[in-house]
N, C-alpha and C positions, 0 to 999 in steps of 0.2 A: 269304465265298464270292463268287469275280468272275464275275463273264459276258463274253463278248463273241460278237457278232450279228455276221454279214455275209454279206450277197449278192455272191460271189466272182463272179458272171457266169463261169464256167466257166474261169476264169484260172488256171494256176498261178502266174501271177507274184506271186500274191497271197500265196502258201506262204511266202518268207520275212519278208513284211511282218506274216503272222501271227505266225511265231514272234516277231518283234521284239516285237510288240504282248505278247505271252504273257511275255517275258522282263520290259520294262519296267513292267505292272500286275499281274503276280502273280499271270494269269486262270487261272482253274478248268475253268471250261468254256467250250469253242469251239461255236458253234453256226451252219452255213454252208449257206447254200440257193446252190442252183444252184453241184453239187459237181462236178469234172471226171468224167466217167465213164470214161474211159480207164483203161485196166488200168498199175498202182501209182500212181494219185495217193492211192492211202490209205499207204503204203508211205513216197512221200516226204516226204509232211507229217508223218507221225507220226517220219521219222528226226529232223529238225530240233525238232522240238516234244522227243522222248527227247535232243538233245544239253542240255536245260536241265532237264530231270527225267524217270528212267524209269518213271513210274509213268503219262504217257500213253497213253492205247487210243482207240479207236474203238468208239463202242457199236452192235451188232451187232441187225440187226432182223427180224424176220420177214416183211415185206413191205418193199418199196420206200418211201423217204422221201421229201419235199421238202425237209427240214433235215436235213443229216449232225452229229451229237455227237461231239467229240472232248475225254477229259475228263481230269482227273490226279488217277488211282486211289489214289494218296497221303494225298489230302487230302477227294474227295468218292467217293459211289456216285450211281451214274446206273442207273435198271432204265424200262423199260418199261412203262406201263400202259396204254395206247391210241394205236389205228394205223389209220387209214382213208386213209393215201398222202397226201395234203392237207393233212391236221393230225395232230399227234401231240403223248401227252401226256408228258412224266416223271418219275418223282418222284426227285429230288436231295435227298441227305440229305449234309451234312458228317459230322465227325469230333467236334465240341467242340460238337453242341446237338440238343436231342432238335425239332426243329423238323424237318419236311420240305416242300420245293419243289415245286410241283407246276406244271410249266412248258408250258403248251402253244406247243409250238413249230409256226409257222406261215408258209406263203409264200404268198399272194393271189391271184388272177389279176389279170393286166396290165391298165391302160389301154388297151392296143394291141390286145386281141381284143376286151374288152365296154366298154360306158358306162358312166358315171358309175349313173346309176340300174342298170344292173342288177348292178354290184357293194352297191349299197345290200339289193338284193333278195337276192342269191345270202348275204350276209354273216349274216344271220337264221339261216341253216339253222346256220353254223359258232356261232349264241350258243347255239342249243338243243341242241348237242354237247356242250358246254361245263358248257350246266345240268344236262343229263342227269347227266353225270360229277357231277357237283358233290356230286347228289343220293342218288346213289350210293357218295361214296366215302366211306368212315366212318375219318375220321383226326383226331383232336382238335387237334394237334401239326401238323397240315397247312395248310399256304397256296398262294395259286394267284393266276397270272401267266400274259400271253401275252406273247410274247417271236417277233418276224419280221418280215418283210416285209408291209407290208398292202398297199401299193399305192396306197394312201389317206392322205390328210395327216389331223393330229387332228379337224381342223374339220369335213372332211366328213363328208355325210347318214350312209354305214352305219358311222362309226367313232362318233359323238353319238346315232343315236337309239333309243331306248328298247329296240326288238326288235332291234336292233343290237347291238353292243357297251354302247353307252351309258357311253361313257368321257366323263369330265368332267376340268376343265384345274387344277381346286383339291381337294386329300384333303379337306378340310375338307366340302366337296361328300357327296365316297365316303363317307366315314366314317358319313354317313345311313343308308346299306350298299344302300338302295334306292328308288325312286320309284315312285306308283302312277299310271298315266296307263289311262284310261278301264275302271278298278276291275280294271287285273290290277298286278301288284308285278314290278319290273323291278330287276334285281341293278347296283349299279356296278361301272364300271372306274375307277381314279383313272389317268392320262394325264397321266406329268410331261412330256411329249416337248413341250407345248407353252411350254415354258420356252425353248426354243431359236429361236424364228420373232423374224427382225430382227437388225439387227447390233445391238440393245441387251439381245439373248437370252445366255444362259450363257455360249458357247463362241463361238471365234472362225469358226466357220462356223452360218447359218441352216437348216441342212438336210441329210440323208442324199444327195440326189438333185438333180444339176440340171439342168434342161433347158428350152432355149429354141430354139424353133418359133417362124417368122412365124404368130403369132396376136395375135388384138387383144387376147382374154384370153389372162394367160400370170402365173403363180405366179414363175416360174425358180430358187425355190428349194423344195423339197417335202421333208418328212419323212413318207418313206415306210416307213420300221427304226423301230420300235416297241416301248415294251415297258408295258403295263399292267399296275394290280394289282389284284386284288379288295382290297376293304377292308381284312381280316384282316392282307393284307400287308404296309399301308400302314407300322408301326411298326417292322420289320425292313427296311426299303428304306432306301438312304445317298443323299438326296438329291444331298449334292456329289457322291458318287461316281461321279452319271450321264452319259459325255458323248458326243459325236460326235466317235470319233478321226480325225483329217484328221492326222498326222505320230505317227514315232516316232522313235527315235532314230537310226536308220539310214536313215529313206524317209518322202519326203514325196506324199503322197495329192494335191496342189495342186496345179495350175497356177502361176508366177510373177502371173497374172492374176486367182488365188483362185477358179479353178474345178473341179473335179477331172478327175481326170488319167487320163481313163478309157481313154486310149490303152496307157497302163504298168500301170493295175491296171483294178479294177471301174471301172462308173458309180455305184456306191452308195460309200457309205463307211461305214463300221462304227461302231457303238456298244457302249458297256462299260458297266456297272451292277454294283453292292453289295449284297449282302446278308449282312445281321446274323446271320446262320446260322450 
């Protein structure tokens, strides 16, 4: 089972560099924040996505999303289990494994409206969303991942600490399944995304996002596109298979200067992930 994540920034130009992307990794499910809202961008992305198989849809919500689903009926199901407009959860099941997906799909608030610190604060409330679910949902066969936009690179405060997220940069880590810090039990996330920080990182870009502002401090490459796992998942996750696509076969995401190309498509650039599903 493939994934692929992206923050379209409201583009359509993005629609056939998706399908490119859909054709050349053989993705399952599309998952896209900040979708055009104009009446038939659901229409034309799914014509282009059905010229490469007709079993694409659009999964259909009850209230309003920050991630739109588009998925190939073919091969997986996508249903609904949790929707508060912010976060939502779903449970993906293949064809060939009694395994299911439980993916919460997720888009952050900006840098641009709050701080640093109070995205560390606000992030607390989306963990105990999370646990609550968790605790609740009675599926043996079940594993669970968040999968969006954070807004935050792996390193930062709410993405590390404990009432956070609490995603660490090695499974070996996760795989403890959880840490006690001042006598309460704190669940991990394992955080391969931090494989990619530096040109000596996986892929031939250091980051989802890049931006450079006259400031004294300044990152200019940020991994923002995310995708963690609870422990459970760690053994079904295809490490190689993780990357940050910047080119496909028909369109390249880059600048000549190796920046991206947010004039022709997003500011973000997308990433794709495996599962053993």
């Amino acid at each position: 089972m493939k994934l692929l994540f992206w923050n379209i920034q409201k583009k359509k130009s993005c629609f056939k560099v998706i399908a490119d992307a859909v054709q050349d990794e053989d993705i399952d499910i599309v998952a896209l924040a900040e979708f055009p809202s104009d009446f038939g961008a659901t229409e034309e992305l799914l014509a282009l996505l059905k010229q490469i198989g007709e079993g694409y849809k659009r999964l259909t919500s009850p209230v309003p999303e920050k991630v739109i689903i588009f998925y190939n009926s073919n091969k997986v199901t996508v249903k609904n289990r949790y929707n508060e407009g912010k976060i939502a959860i779903k449970k993906i099941s293949s064809f060939v494994s009694e395994m299911n997906a439980y993916v919460v799909f997720f888009h952050f608030m900006s840098k641009v409206s709050v701080s640093n610190a109070e995205q560390s604060e606000r992030i607390t409330n989306v963990n105990n969303i999370i646990d609550s679910f968790e605790k609740e949902n009675d599926d043996e066969h079940g594993i669970l991942l968040l999968c969006g936009d954070l807004n935050m690179n792996p390193f930062e405060e709410g993405v590390i600490k404990a009432n956070g997220l609490n995603a660490v940069m090695e499974s070996s880590i996760a795989q403890k399944k959880c840490r006690k810090v001042g006598g309460d039990n704190y669940k991990f996330f394992y955080n391969p995304m931090w494989g990619f920080l530096g040109d000596l990182g996986k892929d031939r870009v250091s980051g989802t996002y890049f931006h450079n502002p006259s400031n004294h401090i300044q990152y200019f490459w940020n991994i923002f596109d995310q995708v963690l796992l609870r422990p459970e998942a760690i053994p079904y996750f295809d490490k190689e298979a993780l990357h940050i696509i910047s080119e496909t076969t028909n369109f390249k995401l880059l600048k000549p200067s190796g920046i991206i190309d947010k004039n022709n498509y997003s500011d973000h650039l997308p990433i794709m992930f495996k599962l053993n599903i």
